[in-house]
N, C-alpha and C positions, 0 to 999 in steps of 0.2 A: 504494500500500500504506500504511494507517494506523500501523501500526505494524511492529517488528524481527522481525523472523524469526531465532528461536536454533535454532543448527544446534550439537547439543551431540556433543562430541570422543569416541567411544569410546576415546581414547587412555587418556583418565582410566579407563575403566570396571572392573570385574573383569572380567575375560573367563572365568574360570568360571561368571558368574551373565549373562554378555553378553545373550543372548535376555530374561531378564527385566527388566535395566535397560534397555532400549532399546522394550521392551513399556511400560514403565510412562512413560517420557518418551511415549511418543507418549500416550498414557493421557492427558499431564496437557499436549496440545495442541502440543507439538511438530510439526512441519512437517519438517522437512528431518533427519540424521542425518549426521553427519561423520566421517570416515574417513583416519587422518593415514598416509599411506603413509612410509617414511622406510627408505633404500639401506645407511646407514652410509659413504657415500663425499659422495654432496652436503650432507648431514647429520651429524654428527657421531653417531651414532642408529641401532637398528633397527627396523623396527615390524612391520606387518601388509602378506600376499600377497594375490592376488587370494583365495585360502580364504576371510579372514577378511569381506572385500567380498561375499563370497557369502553368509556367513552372517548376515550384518546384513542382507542382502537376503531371506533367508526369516523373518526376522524379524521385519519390517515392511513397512508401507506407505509408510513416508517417501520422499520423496523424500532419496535417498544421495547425498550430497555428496564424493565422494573427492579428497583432496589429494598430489600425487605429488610428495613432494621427493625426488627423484630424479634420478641424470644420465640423459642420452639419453631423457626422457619419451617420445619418439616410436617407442621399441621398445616398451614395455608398456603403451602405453594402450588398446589392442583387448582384452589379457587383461583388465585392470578394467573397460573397457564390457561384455566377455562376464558375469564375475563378478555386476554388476547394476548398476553404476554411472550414476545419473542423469546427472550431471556430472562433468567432471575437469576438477580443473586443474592446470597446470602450472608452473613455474619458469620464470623470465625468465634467467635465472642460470644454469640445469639444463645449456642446451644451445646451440649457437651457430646453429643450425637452428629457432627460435624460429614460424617460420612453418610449418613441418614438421610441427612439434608439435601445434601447434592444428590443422592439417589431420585428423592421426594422428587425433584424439577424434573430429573433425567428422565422417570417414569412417567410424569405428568405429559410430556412431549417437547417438553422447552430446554435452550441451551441453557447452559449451567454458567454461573458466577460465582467464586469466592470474592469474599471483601474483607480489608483487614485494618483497623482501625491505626493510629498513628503510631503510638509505641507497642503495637504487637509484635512481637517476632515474627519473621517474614517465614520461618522453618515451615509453618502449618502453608501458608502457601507453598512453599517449594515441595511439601511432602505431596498435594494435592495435584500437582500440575500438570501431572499429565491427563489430569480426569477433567480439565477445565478448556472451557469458551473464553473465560473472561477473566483474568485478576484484577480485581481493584484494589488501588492504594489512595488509602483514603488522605488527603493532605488536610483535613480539616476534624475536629472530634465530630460527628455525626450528632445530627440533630438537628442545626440550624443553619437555613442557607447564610449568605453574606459576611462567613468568619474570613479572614485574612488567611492565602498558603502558608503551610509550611515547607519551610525550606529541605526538610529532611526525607519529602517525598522522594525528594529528585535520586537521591544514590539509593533509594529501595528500587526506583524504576528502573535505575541504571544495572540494579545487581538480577531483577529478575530480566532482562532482557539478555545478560550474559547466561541465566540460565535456561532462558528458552533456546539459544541458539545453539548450547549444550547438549540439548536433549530434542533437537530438531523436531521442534512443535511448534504448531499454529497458533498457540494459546495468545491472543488479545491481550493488550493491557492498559489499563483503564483507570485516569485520576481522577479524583472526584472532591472538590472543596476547592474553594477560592481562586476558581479559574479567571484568570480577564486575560484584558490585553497585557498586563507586563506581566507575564506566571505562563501563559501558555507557548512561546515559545521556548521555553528553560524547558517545560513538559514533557516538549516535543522532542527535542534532544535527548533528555536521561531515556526516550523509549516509549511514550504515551502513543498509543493506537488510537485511542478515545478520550476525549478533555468533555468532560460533566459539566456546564455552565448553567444556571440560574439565573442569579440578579444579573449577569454580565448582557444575557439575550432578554430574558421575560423582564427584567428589573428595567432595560433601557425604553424610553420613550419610539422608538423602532425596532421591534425584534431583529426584522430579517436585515438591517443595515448594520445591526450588532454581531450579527453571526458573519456575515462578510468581513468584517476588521479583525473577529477574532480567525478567521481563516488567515486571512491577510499575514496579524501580526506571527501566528504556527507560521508561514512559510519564510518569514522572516529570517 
């Protein structure tokens, strides 16, 4: 892949106008559309049910990218695969059944995601990697859009891209927290496949002129 694929957070979005900002991102070449699920128990947070998964799915054509901070991922992943879910991922953290989890998606029909929050040891990923679609490295604590990167994403991205080219797999990988315009080309380099953006696209007064600069600034 030549370049980043923005998978932009309807977290940010208005969800009274959701169909049409999510129309117009794909509009201005968006690929993929992100979906922050959040329990208020693994989270500090509440977000969106499978409902709202469903209706970004008649929405578009994006590939839907759903993110389950949630405990016990392995009870609700079958309702987000039903909902429209291309992928899900889940918490490393979430659950102590961690292989469970990613079975749950795999059997549902959906590509599989781990995600691993800021100071987790990368090990549970790298133990996982070759059963994965997608690694997320989280650059922000999970919960709330609009926190500042962390700088410490960049050499986890950097150490798992040396180890996918190790173990010659397709696996994805995927930031997610405080992407803009000066964070996503750093991204892009340590190895980001996928840059997660929120407030940067739904937060700006023009989505689809947001997702072009941050395109812009990746190729940077």
């Amino acid at each position: 892949m030549s370049g980043i694929r923005i998978a932009p957070s309807v977290l940010a979005a208005d969800l009274g106008r959701l169909a049409e900002q999510v129309a117009a991102v794909e509009a201005a070449g968006a690929e993929w559309i992100h979906v922050d699920v959040m329990d208020g128990h693994f989270v500090p947070n509440l977000s969106f049910g499978p409902s709202v998964v469903a209706a970004v799915r008649r929405s578009t054509s994006c590939f839907v990218d759903v993110h389950l901070m949630i405990d016990a991922p392995e009870r609700w992943a079958s309702a987000y695969v039903d909902a429209g879910a291309d992928l899900v991922s889940v918490h490393a953290e979430a659950t102590p059944h961690v292989h469970r989890a990613l079975a749950a998606v795999r059997e549902a029909g959906a590509q599989v995601g781990l995600a691993v929050n800021p100071l987790t040891p990368l090990t549970v990923l790298e133990d996982a990697f070759d059963e994965l679609d997608l690694a997320v490295v989280m650059a922000v604590d999970p919960g709330f859009g609009g926190q500042h990167f962390l700088s410490r994403a960049l050499a986890r991205l950097e150490r798992l891209r040396e180890l996918r080219s190790v173990r010659g797999v397709d696996t994805l990988l995927q930031v997610d927290g405080g992407i803009s315009v000066k964070t996503i080309g750093d991204a892009r380099r340590s190895g980001a496949d996928v840059a997660v953006a929120g407030s940067a696209v739904f937060g700006a007064s023009d989505a689809a002129a947001a997702l072009e600069e941050l395109r812009s600034a990746a190729a940077a």
